[in-house]
C-alpha positions as CSV (number, residue, x, y, z in Angstrom):
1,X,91.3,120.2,86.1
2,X,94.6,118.2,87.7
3,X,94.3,115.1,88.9
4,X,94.9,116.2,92.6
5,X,91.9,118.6,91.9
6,X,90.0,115.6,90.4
7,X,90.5,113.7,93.5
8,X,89.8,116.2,96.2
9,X,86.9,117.3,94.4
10,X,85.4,113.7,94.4
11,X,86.5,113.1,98.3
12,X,84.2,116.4,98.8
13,X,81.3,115.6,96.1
14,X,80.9,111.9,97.1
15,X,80.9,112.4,100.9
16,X,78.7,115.6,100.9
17,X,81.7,117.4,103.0
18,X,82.5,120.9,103.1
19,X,86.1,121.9,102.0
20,X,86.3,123.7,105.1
21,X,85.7,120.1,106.7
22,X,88.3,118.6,104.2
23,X,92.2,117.9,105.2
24,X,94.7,115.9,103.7
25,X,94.4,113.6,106.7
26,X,91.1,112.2,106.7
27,X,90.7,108.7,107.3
28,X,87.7,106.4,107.1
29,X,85.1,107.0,110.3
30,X,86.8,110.2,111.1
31,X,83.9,111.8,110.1
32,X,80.2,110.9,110.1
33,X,80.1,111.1,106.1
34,X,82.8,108.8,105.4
35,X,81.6,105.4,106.8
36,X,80.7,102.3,104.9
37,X,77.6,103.7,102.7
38,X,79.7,106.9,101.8
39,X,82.9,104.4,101.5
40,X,81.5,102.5,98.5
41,X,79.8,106.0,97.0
42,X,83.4,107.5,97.4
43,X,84.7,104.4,95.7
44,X,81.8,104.2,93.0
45,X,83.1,107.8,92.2
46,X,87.2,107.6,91.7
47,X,85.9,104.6,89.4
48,X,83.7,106.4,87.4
49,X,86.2,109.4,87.3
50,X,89.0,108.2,86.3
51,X,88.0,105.5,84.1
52,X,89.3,102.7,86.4
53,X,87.7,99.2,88.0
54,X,89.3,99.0,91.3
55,X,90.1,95.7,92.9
56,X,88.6,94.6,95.9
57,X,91.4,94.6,97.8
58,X,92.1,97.9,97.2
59,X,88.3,99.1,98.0
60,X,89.2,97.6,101.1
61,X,92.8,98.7,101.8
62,X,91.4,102.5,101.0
63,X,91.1,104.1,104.3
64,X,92.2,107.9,104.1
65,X,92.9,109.9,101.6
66,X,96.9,109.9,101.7
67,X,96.1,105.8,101.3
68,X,94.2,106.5,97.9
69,X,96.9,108.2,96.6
70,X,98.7,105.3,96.3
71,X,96.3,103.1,95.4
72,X,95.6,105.1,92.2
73,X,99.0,104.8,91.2
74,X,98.8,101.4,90.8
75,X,96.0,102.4,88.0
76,X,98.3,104.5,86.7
77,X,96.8,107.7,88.1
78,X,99.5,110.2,89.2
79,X,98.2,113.0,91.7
């Protein structure tokens, strides 16, 4: 599995979305599932997935899935 799949799979896992529901846009409180509970699941997650401990500024600063794409790279994560 790719990185990118890694990442979209964890978005869709961690919020209990459909794929059918999933776009490249999403953004936090666009959708019921992504609020602050499902925020720090979603977080919990890409830490646990890709080996990482994510600053708190960046926990914070992650609000949609284009944004967390380029927070990862500073971890070293390419997707």
């Amino acid at each position: 599995m790719s990185n990118k799949e890694k990442y979209q799979s964890i978005f869709l896992d961690s919020l209990s979305i459909k794929k059918s529901k999933f776009n490249k846009n999403l953004k936090y409180n666009d959708i019921p599932e992504w609020d602050s509970i499902g925020h720090m699941t979603l977080m919990s997650a890409l830490e646990e997935g890709f080996s990482i401990s994510m600053e708190t500024d960046d926990i914070v600063e992650f609000s949609s899935f284009e944004k967390g794409i380029e927070i990862l790279k500073k971890y070293k994560i390419a997707i």
